[in-house]
N, C-alpha and C positions, 0 to 999 in steps of 0.2 A: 295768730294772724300775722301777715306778714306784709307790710307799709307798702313795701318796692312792688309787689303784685298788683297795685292800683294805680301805679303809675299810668298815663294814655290810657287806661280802660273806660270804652264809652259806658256809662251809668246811667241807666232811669229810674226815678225815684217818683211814685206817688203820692203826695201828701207831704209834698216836701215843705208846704207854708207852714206844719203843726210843730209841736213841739219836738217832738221824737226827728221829725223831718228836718229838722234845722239843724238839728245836732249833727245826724246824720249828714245831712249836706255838706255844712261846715267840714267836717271829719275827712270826708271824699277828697273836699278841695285841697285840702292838708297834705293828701296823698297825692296829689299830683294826677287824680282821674279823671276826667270830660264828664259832667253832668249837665241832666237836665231832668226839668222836674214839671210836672202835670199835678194841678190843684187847685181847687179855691183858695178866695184871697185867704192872708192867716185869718185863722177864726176871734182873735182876740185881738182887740186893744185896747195895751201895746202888745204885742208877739216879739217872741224871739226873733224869726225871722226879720224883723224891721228894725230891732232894736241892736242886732247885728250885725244888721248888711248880708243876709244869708245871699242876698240874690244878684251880689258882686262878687264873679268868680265861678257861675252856673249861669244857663240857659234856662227857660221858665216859659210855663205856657198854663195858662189861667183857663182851667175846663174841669168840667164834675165827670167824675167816673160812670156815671150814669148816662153820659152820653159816649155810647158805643163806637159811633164816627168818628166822633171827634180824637178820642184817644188812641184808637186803630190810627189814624192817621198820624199823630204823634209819634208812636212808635214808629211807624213806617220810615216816615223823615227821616229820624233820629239814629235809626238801624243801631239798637243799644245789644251789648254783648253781654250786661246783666241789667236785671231788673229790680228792684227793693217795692213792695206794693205794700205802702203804709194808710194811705188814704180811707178815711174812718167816719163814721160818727161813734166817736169814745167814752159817750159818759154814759155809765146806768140809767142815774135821775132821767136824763134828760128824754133818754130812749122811752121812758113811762106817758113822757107828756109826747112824745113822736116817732110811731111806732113805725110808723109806714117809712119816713126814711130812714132810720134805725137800720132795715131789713134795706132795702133798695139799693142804699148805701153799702153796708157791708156784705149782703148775700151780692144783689146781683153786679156790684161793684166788682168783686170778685170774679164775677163770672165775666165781665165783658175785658178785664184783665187778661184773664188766659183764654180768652176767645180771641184776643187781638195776638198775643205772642203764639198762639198755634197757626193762626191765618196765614203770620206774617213770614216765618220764622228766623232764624237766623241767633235767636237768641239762645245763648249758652245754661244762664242759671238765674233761676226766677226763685227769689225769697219771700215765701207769703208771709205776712206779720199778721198773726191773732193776738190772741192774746191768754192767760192763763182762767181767764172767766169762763173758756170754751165747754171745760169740762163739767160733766156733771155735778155738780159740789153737793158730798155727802157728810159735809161738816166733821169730816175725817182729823186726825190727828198727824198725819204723817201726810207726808207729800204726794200728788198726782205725777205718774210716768204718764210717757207718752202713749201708751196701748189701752189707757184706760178712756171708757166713755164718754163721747161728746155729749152735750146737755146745755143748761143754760137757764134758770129761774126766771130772771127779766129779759127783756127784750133784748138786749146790748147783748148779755151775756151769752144768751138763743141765737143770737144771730150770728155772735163768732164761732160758736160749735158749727152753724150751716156751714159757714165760710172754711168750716175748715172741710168739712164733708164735701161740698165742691171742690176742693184741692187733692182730695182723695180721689176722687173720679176724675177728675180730668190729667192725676198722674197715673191711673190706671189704664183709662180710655185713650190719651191722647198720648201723653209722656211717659209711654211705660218704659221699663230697664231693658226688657227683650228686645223691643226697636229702638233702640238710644240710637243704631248707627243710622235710620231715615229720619229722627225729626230732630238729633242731636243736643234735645234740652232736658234738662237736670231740675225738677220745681222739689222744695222744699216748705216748711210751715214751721214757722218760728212761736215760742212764745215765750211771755215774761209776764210777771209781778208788777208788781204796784213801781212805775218807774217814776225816779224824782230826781228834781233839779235844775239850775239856776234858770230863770227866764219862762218860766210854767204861768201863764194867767188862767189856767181855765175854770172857768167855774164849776161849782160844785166838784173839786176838788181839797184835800185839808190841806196841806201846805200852801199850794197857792190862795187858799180863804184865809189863814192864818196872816203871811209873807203879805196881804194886801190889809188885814185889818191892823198890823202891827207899825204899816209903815204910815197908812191913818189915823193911829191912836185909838183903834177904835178897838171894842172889847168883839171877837170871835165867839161865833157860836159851833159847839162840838155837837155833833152826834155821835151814836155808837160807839161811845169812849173803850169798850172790853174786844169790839172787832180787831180779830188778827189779821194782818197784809203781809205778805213777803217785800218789804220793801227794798228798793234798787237804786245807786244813782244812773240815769239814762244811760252813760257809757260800757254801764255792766253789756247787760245784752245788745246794746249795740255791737259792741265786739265781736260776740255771738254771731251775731246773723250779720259781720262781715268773714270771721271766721269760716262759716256754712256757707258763705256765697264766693269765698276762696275752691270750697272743698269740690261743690259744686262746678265748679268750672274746669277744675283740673283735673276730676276725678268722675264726672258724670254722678251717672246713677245710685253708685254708691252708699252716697250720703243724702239722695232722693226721700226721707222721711220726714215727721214730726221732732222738733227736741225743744226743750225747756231749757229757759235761763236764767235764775232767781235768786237770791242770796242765802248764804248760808245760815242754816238752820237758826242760828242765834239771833238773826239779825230777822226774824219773822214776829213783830212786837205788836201788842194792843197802840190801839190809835192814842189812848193815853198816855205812855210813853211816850209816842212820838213830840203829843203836845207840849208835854214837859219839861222834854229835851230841848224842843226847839224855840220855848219861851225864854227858857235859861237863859240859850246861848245868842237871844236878841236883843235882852236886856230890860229896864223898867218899864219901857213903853209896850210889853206885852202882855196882852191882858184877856183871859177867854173865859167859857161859862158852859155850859151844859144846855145842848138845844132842846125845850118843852116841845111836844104835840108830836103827833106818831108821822112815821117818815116812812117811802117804800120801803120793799122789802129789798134788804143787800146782804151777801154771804158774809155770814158771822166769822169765820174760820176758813184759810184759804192758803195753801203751800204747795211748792213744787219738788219734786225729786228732779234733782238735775246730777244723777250720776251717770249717766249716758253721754250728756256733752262732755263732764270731767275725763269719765273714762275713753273715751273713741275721737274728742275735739282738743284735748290737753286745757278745755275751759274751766276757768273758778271764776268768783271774784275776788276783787285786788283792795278794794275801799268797803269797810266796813260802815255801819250803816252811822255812828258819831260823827265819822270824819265826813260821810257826805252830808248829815245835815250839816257840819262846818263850813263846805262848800257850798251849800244852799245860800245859807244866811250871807257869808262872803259876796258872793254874785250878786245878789240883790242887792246889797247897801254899796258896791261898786257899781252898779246901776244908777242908785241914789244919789250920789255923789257924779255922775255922770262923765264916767270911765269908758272908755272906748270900749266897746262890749265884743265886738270880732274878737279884738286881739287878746280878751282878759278870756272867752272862751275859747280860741285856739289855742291858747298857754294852758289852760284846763284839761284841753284833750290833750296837749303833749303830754303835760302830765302825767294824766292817768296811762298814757302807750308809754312810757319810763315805766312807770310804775308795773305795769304788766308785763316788759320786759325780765325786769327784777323778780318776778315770782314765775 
């Protein structure tokens, strides 16, 4: 990825109050981009967003993807020359107790997305963010490429396979390569692994369940201690899908498909491990247990093949998965201690953009 290409670039970011969105946000403004962002309030507190100032240094309009108008209209305004569409309902669990906006949210979310950038147009490259649940999970051993079958067990994960399925058709129907030169837009479909790090409250989540029982004293309860995650710190694929949303722009159609962005092989651990790790490295007041009584159903085993971004995007990752839970636990007890949180996460993303320079 290349910093100076985001200089003046107008940017609109959906979902830019969540986790992923705040980083992302942050990230842009670093670059020297013009953003603005379309979302409910953060869904947590505290949030990232609030506990950074994400929304000092962006433009911001408080609406659900679900209202058609109103987001068409946004765009309109805003006349953005990329697009980032992050705006989710992201958890499994929660998708079990609500099914209906689970789908509403992420299916037709998606759909009045690229109904409003085709209406409108103007825009150059449009990054849909699913996520790695999309696929069919056959409790495989080896990682999912991008050509293999959408699917999806619970709801959450059903719905992001739709989401991606509307992305297929509407870059075939609307955004195809053979008329790139009448509607001039480039849509892509990003995905990633279990993303982690500093400023995550969300529930039903493990580190964030952990990161909030440890800073309470209070003893954590584990589920599914043997479940494999490809885990990520957020800036991994972020990179990625600014990466793709470079390629896109400069390059059109090209690079107009699905890629995966996930951590190397090694760093795909039982949740056990993670807890262990991450007890260590917070010290005596971390304390957890194994949760009793039967819980939905969530993918036992879960990885990506991401040698498509290596080979054709020049992408890896840079932070292995020790050194991000170092960064986790850091962030938060700089929280604690009540550290200006912008500038100790902008120094994080310099960071890691050093650190990717370097590899």
């Amino acid at each position: 990825m290349n910093p100076e290409f985001w200089q003046g670039k107008r940017v609109f970011v959906t979902g830019h109050t969540g986790f992923k969105g705040s980083w992302l946000s942050l990230w842009l403004q670093e670059m020297g981009a013009i953003v603005k962002g379309f979302s409910l309030a953060p869904p947590t507190t505290p949030s990232l967003y609030v506990e950074a100032n994400v929304s000092v240094g962006m433009s911001s309009i408080e609406g659900d993807i679900r209202d058609f108008l109103h987001l068409r209209q946004a765009i309109y305004e805003f006349k953005p020359e990329i697009v980032f569409h992050m705006a989710a309902q992201p958890l499994v669990r929660l998708s079990y107790d609500d099914p209906i906006d689970t789908y509403s949210t992420n299916v037709m979310g998606t759909v009045h997305l690229l109904e409003a950038v085709k209406q409108i147009g103007g825009v150059k490259a449009v990054v849909n963010i699913t996520s790695d649940k999309c696929y069919e999970n056959r409790e495989w051993v080896w990682g999912y490429r991008e050509d293999e079958a959408m699917g999806g067990y619970d709801p959450y994960s059903n719905s992001k396979g739709c989401a991606e399925l509307v992305a297929s058709s509407y870059r075939q129907s609307f955004f195809n390569k053979d008329k790139y030169d009448q509607h001039g837009c480039a849509l892509a479909s990003v995905r990633a692994g279990n993303v982690i790090g500093g400023g995550d409250w969300a529930a039903d989540r493990l580190i964030p369940d952990m990161l909030q029982a440890f800073s309470n004293k209070k003893v954590v309860e584990i589920r599914s201690p043997h479940a494999i995650r490809p885990w990520q710190h957020v800036l991994e694929p972020l990179s990625g899908y600014l990466t793709v949303a470079e390629k896109l722009y400069d390059q059109g159609c090209a690079y107009a498909e699905g890629w995966n962005f996930g951590p190397r092989d090694e760093d795909a651990k039982p949740v056990e491990w993670i807890v262990e790790h991450l007890s260590a490295l917070w010290g005596h007041d971390a304390l957890w247990q194994l949760s009793d009584g039967e819980h939905p159903h969530e993918a036992h085993y879960l990885k990506l093949d991401c040698s498509k971004a290596d080979m054709r995007l020049n992408w890896h990752p840079v932070w292995n998965l020790e050194q991000t839970l170092n960064k986790i636990v850091n962030w938060q007890k700089a929280w604690l201690s009540n550290q200006d949180m912008k500038q100790y996460t902008l120094n994080e993303i310099k960071e890691y953009m050093n650190a990717r320079v370097g590899n």
